[in-house]
C-alpha positions as CSV (number, residue, x, y, z in Angstrom):
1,X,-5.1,-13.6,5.8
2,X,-4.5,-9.8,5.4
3,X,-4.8,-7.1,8.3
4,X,-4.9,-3.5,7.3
5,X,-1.7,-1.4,7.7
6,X,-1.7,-0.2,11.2
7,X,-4.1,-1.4,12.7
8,X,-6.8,0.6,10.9
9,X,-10.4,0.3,12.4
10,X,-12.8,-2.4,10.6
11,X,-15.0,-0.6,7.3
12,X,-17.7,1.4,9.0
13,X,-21.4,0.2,7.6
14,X,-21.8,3.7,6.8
15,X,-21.9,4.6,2.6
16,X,-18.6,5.1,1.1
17,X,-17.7,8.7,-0.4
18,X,-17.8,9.1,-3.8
19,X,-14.3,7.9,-5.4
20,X,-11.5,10.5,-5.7
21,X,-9.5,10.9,-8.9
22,X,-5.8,10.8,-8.5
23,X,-5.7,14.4,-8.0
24,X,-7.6,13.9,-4.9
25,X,-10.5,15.9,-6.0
26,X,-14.3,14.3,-5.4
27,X,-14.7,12.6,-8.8
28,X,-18.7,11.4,-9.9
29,X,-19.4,7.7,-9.5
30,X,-20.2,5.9,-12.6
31,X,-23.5,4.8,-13.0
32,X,-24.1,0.9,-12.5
33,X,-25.4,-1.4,-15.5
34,X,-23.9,1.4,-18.3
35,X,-20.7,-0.6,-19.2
36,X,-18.9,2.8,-17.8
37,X,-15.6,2.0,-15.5
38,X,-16.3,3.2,-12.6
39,X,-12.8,6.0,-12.1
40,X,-10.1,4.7,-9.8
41,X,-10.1,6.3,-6.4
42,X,-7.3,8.2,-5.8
43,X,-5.0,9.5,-2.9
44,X,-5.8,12.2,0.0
45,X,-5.7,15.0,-1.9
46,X,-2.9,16.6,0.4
47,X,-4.6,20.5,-0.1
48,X,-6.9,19.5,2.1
49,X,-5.6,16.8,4.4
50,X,-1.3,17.3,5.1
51,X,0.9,14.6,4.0
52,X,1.8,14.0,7.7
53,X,-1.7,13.3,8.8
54,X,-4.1,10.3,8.8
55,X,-3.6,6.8,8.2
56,X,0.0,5.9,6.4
57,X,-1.3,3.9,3.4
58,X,1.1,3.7,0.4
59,X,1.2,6.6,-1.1
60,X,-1.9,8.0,0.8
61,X,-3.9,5.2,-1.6
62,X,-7.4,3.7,-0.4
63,X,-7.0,0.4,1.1
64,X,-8.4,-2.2,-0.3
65,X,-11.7,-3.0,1.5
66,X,-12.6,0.6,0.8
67,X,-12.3,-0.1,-3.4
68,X,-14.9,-3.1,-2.6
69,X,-12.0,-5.4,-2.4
70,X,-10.9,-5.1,-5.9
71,X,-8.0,-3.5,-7.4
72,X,-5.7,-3.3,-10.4
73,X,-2.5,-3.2,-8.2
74,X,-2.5,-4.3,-4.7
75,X,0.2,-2.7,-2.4
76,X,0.7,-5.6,0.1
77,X,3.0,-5.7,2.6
78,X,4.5,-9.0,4.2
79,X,6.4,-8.0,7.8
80,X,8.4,-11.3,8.1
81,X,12.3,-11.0,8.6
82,X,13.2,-14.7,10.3
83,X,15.2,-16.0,7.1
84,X,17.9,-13.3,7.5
85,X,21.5,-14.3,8.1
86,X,22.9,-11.2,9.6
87,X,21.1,-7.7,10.6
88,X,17.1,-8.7,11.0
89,X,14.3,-5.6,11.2
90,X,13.1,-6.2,7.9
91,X,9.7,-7.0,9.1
92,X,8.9,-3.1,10.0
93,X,10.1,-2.2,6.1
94,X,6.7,-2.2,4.8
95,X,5.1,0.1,7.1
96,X,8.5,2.4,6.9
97,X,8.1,2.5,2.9
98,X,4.0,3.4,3.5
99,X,5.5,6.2,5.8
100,X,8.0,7.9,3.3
101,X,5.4,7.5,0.8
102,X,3.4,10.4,2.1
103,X,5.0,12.3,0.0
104,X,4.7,10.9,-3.4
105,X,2.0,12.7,-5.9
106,X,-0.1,11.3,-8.5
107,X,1.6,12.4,-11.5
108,X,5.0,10.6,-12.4
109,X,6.6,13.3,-15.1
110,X,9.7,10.6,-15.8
111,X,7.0,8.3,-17.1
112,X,4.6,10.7,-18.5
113,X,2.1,9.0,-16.3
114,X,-0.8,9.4,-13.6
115,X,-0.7,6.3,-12.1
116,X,-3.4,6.1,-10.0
117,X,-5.9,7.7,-12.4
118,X,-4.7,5.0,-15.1
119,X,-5.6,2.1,-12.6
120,X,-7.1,1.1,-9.2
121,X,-4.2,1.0,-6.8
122,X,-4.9,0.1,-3.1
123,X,-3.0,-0.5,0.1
124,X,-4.1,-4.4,1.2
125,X,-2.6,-4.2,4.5
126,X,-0.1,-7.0,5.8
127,X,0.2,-10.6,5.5
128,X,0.3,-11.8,9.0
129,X,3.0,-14.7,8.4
130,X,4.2,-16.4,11.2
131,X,8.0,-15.1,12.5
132,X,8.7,-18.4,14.3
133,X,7.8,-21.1,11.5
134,X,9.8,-20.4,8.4
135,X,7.9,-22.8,6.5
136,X,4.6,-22.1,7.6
137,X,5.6,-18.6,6.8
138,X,6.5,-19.4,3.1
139,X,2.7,-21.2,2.7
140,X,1.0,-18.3,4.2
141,X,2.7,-16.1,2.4
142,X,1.2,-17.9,-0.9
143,X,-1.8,-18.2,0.1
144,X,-2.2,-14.8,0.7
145,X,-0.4,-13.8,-2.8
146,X,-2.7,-16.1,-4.4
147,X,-5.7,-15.0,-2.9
148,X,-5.0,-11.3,-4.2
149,X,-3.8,-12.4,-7.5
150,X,-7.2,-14.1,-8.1
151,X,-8.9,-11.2,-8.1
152,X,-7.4,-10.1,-10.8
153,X,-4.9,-7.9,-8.5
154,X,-0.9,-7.8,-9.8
155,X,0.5,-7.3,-6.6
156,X,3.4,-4.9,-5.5
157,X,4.8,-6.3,-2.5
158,X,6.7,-4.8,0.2
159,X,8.9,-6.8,2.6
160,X,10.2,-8.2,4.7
161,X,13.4,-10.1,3.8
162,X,14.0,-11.8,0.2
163,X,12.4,-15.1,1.7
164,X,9.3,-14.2,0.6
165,X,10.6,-13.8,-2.9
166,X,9.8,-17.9,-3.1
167,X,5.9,-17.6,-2.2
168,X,5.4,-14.9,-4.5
169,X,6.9,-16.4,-7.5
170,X,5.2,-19.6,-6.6
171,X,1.8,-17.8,-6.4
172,X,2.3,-16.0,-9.8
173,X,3.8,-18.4,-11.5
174,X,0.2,-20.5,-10.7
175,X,-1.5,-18.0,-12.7
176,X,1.4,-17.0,-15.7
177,X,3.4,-19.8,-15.9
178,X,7.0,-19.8,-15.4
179,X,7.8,-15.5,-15.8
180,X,11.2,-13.9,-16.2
181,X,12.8,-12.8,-13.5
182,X,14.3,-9.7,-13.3
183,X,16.2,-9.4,-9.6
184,X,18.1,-6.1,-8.6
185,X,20.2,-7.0,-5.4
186,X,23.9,-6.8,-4.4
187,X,23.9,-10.7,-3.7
188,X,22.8,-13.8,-6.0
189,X,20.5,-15.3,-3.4
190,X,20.8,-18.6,-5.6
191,X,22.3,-20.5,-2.4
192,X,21.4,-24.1,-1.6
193,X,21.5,-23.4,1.9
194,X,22.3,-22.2,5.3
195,X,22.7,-24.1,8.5
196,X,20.7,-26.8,6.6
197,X,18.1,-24.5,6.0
198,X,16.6,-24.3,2.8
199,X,13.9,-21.3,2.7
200,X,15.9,-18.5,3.8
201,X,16.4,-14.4,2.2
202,X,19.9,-16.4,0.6
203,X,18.0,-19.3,-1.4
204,X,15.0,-18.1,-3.1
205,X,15.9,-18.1,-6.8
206,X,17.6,-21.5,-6.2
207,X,14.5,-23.1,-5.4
208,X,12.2,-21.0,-7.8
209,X,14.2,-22.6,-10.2
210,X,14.3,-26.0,-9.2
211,X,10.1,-25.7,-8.4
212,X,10.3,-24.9,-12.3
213,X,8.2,-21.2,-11.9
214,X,10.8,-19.4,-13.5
215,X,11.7,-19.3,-17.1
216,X,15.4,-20.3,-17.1
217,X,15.7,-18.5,-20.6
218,X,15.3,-15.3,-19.0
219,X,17.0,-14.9,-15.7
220,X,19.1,-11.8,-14.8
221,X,20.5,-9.9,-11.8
222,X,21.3,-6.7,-11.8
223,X,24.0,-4.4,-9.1
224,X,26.0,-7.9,-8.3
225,X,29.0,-7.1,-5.9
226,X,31.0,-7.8,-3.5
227,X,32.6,-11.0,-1.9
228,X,31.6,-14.6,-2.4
229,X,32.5,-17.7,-0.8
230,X,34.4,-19.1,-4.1
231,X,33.9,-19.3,-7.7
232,X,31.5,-22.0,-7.4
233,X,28.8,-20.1,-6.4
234,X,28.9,-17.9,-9.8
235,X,29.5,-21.6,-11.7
236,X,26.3,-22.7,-10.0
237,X,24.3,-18.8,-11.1
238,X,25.5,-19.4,-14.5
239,X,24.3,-23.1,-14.6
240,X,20.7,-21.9,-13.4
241,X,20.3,-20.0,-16.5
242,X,21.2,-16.3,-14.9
243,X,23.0,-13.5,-16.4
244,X,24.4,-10.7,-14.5
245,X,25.3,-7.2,-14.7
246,X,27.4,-6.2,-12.1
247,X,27.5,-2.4,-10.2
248,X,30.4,-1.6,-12.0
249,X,28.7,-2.5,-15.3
250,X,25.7,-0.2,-14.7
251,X,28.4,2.5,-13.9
252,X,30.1,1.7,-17.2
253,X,27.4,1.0,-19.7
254,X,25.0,3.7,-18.1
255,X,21.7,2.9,-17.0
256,X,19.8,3.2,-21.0
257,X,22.1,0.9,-22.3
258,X,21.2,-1.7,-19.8
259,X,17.9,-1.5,-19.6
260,X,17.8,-2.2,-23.8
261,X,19.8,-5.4,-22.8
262,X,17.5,-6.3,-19.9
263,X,14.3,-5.5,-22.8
264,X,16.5,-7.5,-25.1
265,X,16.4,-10.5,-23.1
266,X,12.9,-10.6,-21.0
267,X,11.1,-9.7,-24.6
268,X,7.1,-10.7,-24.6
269,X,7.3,-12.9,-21.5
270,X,5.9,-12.0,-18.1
271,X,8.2,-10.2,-16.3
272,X,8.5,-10.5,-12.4
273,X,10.7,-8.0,-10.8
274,X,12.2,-8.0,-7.1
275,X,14.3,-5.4,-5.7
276,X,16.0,-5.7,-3.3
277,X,17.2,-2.6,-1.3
278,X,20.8,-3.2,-1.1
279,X,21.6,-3.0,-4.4
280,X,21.9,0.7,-3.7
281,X,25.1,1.7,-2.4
282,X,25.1,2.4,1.6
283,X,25.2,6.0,1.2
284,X,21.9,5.4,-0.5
285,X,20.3,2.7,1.2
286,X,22.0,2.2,4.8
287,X,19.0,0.7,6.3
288,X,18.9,-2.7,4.9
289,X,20.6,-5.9,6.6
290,X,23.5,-6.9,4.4
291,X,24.9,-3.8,3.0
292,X,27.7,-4.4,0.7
293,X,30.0,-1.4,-0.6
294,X,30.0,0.0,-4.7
295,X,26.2,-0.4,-5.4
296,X,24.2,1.3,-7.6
297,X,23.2,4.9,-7.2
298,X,19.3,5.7,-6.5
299,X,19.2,7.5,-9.6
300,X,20.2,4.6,-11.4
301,X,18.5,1.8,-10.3
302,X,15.0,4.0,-10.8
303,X,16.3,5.3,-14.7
304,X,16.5,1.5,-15.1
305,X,13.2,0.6,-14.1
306,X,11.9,3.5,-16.2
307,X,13.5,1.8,-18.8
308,X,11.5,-1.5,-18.6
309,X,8.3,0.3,-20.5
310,X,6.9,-2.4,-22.5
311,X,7.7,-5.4,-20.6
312,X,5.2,-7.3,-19.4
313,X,5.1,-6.9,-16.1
314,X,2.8,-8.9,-13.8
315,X,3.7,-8.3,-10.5
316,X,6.7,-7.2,-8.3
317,X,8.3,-6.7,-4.7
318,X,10.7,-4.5,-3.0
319,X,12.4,-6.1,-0.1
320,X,15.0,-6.2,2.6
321,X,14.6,-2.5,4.2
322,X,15.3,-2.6,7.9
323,X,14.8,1.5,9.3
324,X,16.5,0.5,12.4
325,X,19.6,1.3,10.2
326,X,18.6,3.9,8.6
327,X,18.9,7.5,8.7
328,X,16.8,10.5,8.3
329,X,14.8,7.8,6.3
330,X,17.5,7.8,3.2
331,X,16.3,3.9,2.3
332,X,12.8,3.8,3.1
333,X,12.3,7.5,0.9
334,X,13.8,5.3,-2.1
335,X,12.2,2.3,-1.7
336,X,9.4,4.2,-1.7
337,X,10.1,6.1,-5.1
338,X,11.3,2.9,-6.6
339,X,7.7,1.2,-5.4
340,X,5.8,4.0,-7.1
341,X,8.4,3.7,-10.8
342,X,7.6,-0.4,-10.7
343,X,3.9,0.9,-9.4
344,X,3.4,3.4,-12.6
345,X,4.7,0.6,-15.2
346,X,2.1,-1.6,-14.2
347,X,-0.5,1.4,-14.3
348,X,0.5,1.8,-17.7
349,X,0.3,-1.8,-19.1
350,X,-3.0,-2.1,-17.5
351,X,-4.5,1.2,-19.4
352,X,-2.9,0.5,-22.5
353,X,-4.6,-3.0,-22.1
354,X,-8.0,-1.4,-21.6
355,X,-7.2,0.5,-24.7
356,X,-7.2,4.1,-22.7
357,X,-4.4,6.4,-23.0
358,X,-1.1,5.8,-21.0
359,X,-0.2,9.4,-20.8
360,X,-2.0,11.7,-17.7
C-alpha cells in the first residue's frame, strides 16, 4: 500500500533507540503497563546530524514503521499527477516538500506550539497509485487513506494533483461523516468534466459533493481568481452550497478578518482542509501546474491557517507543487511551512483532547 519516502531500507531487526523528544534530544521510554504515554519521538536533532544529511523525511520526523506503525498525524505522500489539464510534475511534489522541510524546527512561535512534542507525527512514505489508471488510482488512493485513518492516524497528505482530493474526502468522510470543507486554491475545481473525464485535479469537490461526504452547509474557497469559462460555472459553485473569498478579498479584508468568517461558518463540525499551491501568487509559488496571476501572498495564506485554532480539524492535504517549475525552491519552501501550520493545528487539538497543555 505505502513505500517509504525514498526508497529507505526495510526496518532493521535490530532494537529501536530510545524515542527522541522534539528537540531531538534522547528522551527515556515510558515504562509498559503504567498507563504512562510513551513521549512522541521527535526529529534529528540537527546539532548533531546537519539539516542536509540523512534521509529527507518531513520535517526530519520518524517514519512510521519506526513509531511501531502508529501515529497521531501521518505525513503521507501520494506521487500521482495523471488528472492534470495543463503542466504535469506534480507527482515529485511530495518528496520536494520532505526536502525543503529540512529546515523546519520543533517549536512553531506563531502558534505557541511544539508540535511534535504535543503529538506523534511520522512520515508514512508514498502511496504507490497507479499513473496510467485514473480510476484505479482514485481507489488506491482510498484504500491507502483509509488504512492510515484506522489507526487512529489524521493524515496530512502531500500531493500530487487535486485528484486525489476525491479519495481522501471519501476515506474521511467513512469515519466523520460528511466534514466541512475548507479549500484554498486559485480555481473552483467543482467542474463536471474534462474530455468526458470525470475524476480529474478540475472535478473533485463536484463529485465529493454529489457522493454526499461533504457537508453542503459548510463549503468555502478561499484565493479564487482569474478567468472562467462563463458565469455558469460560479452559478453551478453557488448551487453546490460553496462560498468564496476571492484574492482580492483576502487583500481587502486582511487575513484575521477572514479567518473569523471562515471560524464563523465551519463552527463545531469536522473541518477538512486542502491547499492547494497555486493559490499563492507566482512570485510565491511558480512551481505548480496552473498558475494564475493576483494570488495570495505566503504570508497570508499561513496567518489564515493560524487563524483556524479551534476548528476541528481532522485531516488535510497540500497539493499541486510541480519543482520542475520552480526556482531556488520558492514553492516547495512554502508548502512546506504551510504543511507544518496545518501540521501544528492538529498537534494542538490532539493534546488539548488528551487534556495536556497546548503551549510548548
Amino acid at each position: 500500500m505505502t513505500s517509504t519516502p525514498n526508497d529507505l531500507p526495510e526496518p532493521r531487526d535490530t532494537p529501536a533507540p530510545p524515542p527522541a523528544r522534539a528537540d531531538g534530544e534522547t528522551a527515556p521510554a515510558a515504562q509498559q503497563g503504567d498507563g504512562v504515554r510513551q513521549l512522541p519521538r521527535g526529529p534529528v536533532d540537527s546539532s548533531r546530524v546537519p539539516r542536509y544529511a540523512g534521509p529527507a523525511t518531513f520535517a526530519r520526523l520518524p517514519r512510521l514503521d519506526e513509531v511501531g506503525g502508529r501515529a497521531d498525524v501521518a505525513v503521507v505522500g501520494v506521487p500521482f499527477d495523471t488528472g492534470v489539464s495543463y503542466r504535469p510534475g506534480a507527482r515529485f511534489g511530495g518528496n520536494a516538500v520532505r526536502e525543503a522541510s529540512r529546515l523546519l524546527r520543533p517549536y512553531n512561535p506563531a502558534q505557541h506550539a511544539s508540535p511534535f512534542a504535543l503529538a506523534q507525527v511520522a512520515d508514512a512514505g508514498d502511496v504507490a497509485a497507479n499513473p496510467f489508471d485514473i480510476d484505479e488510482a482514485v481507489e488506491t488512493v482510498e484504500a491507502a487513506a483509509g488504512a492510515l485513518l484506522d489507526t487512529g492516524a489524521r493524515l496530512m497528505t502531500l500531493g500530487g494533483d487535486h485528484t486525489i482530493a476525491l479519495p481522501l474526502l471519501r476515506a474521511v468522510a467513512r469515519r466523520h461523516g460528511p466534514v466541512a470543507l475548507l479549500h484554498f486554491d486559485a480555481h473552483l475545481d467543482t467542474w463536471d468534466t474534462y474530455f468526458g473525464a470525470a475524476y480529474t485535479h478540475g472535478t473533485p469537490f463536484r463529485r465529493a459533493v454529489e457522493e454526499g461526504v461533504l457537508d453542503t452547509s459548510a463549503l468555502s474557497h478561499v484565493g479564487i481568481r482569474g478567468p472562467l469559462y462563463g458565469p455558469k460555472d460560479l452559478d453551478d459553485d453557488a448551487k453546490m452550497g460553496f462560498g468564496i473569498v476571492t484574492s482580492a478579498d483576502v487583500m481587502r479584508r486582511g487575513p484575521d478578518d477572514v479567518a473569523a468568517q471562515l471560524r464563523e461558518r465551519i463552527g463545531d463540525r469536522p473541518l477538512y482542509v486542502s491547499v492547494d499551491i497555486d493559490v499563492l501568487d507566482p512570485a510565491h509559488a511558480p512551481g505548480t501546474g496552473t498558475p494564475e496571476a493576483g494570488g495570495l501572498t505566503s504570508r497570508e495564506l499561513l496567518e489564515i491557517l493560524r487563524g483556524l485554532a479551534g476548528c476541528r480539524l481532522v485531516s488535510a492535504d497540500l497539493v499541486e507543487v510541480a519543482p520542475a517549475y520552480d526556482h531556488a525552491e520558492i514553492t516547495s519552501v512554502a508548502a512546506s511551512h504551510t504543511a507544518y501550520e496545518l501540521t501544528t493545528l492538529m498537534a494542538r487539538q490532539i493534546a488539548e483532547g488528551r487534556g495536556t497543555s497546548g503551549g510548548s
